[in-house]
Wavefront OBJ file of the C-alpha trace (Angstrom):
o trace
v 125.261 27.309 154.546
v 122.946 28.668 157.095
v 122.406 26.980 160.353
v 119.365 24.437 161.092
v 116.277 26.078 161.338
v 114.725 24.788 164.369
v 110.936 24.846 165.398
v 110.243 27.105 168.113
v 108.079 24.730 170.226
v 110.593 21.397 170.125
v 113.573 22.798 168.899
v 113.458 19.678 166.199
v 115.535 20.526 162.938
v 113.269 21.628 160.500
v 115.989 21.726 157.201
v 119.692 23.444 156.063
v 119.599 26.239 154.097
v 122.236 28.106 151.914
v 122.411 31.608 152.353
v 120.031 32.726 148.930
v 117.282 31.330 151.010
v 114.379 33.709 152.489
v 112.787 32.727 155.464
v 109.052 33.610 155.653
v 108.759 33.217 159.888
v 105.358 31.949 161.101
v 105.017 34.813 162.549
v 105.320 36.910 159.865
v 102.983 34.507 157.673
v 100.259 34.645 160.493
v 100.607 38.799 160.438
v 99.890 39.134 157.018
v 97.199 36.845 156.561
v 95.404 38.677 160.156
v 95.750 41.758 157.564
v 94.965 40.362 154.074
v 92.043 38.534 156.199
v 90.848 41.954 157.586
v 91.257 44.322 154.836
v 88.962 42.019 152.451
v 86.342 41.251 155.160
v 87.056 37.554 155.328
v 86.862 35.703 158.614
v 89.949 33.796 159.790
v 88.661 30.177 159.550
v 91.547 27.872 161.554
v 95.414 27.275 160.718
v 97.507 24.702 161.684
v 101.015 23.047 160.864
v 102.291 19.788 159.118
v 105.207 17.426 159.724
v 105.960 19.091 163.101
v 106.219 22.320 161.845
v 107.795 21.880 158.387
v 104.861 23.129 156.679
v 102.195 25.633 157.611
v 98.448 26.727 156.538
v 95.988 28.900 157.250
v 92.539 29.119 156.087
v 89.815 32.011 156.127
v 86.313 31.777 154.463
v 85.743 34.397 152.240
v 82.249 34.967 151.977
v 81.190 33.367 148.808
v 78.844 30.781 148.401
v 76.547 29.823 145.848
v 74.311 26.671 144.903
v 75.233 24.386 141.932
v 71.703 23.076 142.328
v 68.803 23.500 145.338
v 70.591 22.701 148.450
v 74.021 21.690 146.903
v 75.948 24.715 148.401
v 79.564 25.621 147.872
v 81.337 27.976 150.001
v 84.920 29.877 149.310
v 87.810 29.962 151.197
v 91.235 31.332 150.900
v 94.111 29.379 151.120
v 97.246 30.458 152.742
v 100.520 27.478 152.601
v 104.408 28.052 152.946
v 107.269 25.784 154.492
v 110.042 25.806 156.671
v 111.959 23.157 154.568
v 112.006 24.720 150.615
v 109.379 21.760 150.128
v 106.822 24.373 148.861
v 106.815 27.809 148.089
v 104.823 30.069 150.104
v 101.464 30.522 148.194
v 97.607 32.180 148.303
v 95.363 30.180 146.910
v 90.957 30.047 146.792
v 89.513 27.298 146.899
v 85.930 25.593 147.576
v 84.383 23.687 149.912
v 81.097 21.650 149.649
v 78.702 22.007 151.962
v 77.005 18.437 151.714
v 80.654 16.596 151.992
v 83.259 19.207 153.043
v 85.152 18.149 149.996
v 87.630 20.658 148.692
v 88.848 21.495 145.726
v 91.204 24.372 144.542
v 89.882 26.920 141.863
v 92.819 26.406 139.066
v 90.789 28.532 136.749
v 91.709 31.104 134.262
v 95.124 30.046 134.232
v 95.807 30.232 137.957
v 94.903 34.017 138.247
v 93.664 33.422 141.511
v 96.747 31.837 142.925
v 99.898 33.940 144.381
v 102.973 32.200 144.655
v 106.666 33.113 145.672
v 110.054 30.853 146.115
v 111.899 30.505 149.179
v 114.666 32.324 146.764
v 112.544 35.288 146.401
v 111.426 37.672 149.129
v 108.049 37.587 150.075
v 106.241 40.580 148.850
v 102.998 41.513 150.428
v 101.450 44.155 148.849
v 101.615 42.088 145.787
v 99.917 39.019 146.755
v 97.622 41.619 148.200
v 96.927 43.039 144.713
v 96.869 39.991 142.905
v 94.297 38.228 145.311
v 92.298 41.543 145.349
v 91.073 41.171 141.729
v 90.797 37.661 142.108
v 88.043 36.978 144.209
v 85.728 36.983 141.068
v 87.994 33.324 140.200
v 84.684 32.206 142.616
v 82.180 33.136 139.864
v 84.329 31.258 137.762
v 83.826 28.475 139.761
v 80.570 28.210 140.103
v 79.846 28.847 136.122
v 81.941 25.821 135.368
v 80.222 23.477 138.115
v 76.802 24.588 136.695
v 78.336 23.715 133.455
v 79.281 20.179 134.439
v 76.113 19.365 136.714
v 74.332 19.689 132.941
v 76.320 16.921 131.397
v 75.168 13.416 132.117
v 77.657 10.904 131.495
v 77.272 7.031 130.540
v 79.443 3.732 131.292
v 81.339 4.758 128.137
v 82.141 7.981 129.389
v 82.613 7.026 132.551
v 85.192 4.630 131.988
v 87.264 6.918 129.420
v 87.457 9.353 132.127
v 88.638 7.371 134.731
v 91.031 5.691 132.492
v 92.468 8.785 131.247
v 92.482 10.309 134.933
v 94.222 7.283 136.230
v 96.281 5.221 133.557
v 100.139 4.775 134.497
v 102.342 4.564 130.881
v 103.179 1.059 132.175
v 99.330 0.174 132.903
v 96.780 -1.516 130.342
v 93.134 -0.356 130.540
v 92.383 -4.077 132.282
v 95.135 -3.201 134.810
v 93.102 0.296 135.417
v 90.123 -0.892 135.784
v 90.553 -3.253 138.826
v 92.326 -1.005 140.786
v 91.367 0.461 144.024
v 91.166 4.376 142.736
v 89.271 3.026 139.956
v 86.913 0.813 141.773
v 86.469 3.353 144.625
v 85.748 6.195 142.708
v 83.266 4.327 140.376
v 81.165 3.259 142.880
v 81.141 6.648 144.380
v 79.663 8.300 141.045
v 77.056 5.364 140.706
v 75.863 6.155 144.209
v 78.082 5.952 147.507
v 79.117 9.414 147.207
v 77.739 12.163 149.996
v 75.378 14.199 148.161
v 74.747 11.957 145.079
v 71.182 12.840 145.249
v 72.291 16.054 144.413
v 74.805 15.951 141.790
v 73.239 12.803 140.439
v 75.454 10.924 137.185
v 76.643 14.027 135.667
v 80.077 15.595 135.382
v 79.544 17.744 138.547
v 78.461 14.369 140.179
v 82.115 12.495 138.701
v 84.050 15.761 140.103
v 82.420 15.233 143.409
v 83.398 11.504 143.286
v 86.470 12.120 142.881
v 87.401 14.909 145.121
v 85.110 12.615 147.917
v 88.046 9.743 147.034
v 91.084 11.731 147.248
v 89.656 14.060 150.549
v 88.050 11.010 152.204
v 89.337 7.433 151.600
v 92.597 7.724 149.779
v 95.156 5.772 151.589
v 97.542 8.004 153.737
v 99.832 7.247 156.413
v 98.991 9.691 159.133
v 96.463 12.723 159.049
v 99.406 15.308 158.468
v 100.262 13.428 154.998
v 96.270 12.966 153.556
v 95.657 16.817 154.683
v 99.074 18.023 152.502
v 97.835 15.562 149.666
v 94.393 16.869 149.692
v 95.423 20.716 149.693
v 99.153 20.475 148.249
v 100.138 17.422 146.577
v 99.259 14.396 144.591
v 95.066 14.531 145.413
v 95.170 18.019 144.924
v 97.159 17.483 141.463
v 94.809 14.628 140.591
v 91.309 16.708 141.421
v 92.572 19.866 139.229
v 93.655 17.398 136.424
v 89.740 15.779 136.622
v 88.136 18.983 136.013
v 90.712 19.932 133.060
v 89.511 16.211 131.666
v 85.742 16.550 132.206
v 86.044 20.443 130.250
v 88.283 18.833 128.215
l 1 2 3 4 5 6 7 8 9 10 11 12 13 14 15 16 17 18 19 20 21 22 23 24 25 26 27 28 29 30 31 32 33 34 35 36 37 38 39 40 41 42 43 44 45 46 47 48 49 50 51 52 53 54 55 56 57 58 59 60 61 62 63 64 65 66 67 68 69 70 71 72 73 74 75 76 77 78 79 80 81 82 83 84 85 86 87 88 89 90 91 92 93 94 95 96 97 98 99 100 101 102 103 104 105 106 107 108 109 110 111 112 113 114 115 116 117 118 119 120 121 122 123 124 125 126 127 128 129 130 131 132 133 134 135 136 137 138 139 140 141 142 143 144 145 146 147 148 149 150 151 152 153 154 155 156 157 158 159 160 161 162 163 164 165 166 167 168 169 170 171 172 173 174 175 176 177 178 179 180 181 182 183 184 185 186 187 188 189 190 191 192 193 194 195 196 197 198 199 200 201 202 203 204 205 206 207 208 209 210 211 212 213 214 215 216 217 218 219 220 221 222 223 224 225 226 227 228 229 230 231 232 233 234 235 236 237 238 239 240 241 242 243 244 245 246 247 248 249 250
């Protein structure tokens, strides 16, 4: 086994490694995201860590925006994650932000071509993330024709309640059991009007997206900042938004 990695700051263990795994350094991460950022004329947003130091992100805005309707703007960003504990491989990712709510979501379109992602196992190749992420910037476009797509599609209480059940249901739950939980109840009221932006996105599929993303970015129960910030870019949220907008095409 390799020794404990330690952070550089505290000197806390971050995890034990055997010896097949590849350590991306920060410093290495931070290099090549400087370079990806410069060579595609993005601007270098902000980047931070998680779980003192276990995790790291970085996040660069990538010049493309574009309007689902007047004034409902959505802006692209480039996502850049990796850990110092095998947790999560290191991985490029676009995704969007909305203007009106600064909720995110991450563009799992055309079957993830805009997403780069190696294991700890593996050895981090840069010129191919470069590549990859170099012909996927149109995954934006992509983005925006599907969000058009769904602000067209007004939805009713018995749509509305299919969705949500399907998007929520445990295999243990009943639809009764669904329905008065605090996801459910949340979420609902945030389509029918609570949501930032409603005006906007109105009672349509764009509008039950929005909800959504708005519950799992904004009110979703997490203990400390560090945990809702990985769920909302990394984990469960971010699994539950991209499983919404597979539903609502569905």
């Amino acid at each position: 086994m390799k020794g404990i990695k330690n952070g550089s700051d505290t000197n806390a263990p971050l995890s034990v490694v055997s010896n097949r795994y590849k350590a991306v350094q920060p410093v290495e991460v931070l290099h090549f995201f400087k370079s990806l950022v410069e060579e595609n004329g993005f601007k270098l947003h902000t980047a931070g860590t998680l779980f003192g130091g276990k995790r790291m992100w970085a996040l660069a805005e990538t010049g493309n925006f574009g309007e689902v309707s007047k004034d409902d703007g959505v802006g692209g960003f480039l996502l850049l994650s990796t850990s110092c504990d095998k947790s999560i491989a290191t991985t490029a990712r676009f995704t969007t932000v909305r203007v009106v709510c600064n909720n995110t979501l991450s563009m799992s379109v055309n079957n993830n071509a805009n997403m780069v992602s190696f294991s700890h196992l593996q050895k981090f190749d840069h010129e191919a993330v470069k590549a990859k992420l170099a012909n996927s910037v149109a995954a934006f476009g992509s983005f925006m024709e599907m969000a058009k797509l769904l602000k067209k599609q007004k939805m009713n209480q018995v749509a509305v309640d299919t969705f949500l059940f399907n998007l929520l249901k445990q295999p243990e739950q009943t639809c009764q059991e669904v329905a008065v939980t605090k996801p459910f109840q949340k979420i609902l009221r945030l389509f029918e009007g609570e949501s930032k932006g409603f005006e906007l996105a109105g009672t349509t599929g764009w509008g039950m997206l929005n909800a959504v993303t708005e519950y799992y970015d904004h009110h979703a129960t997490g203990r400390t900042q560090d945990s809702k910030l990985n769920s909302t870019w990394l984990g469960e949220g971010n699994k539950v938004k991209n499983r919404a907008v597979e539903l609502l095409l569905a």
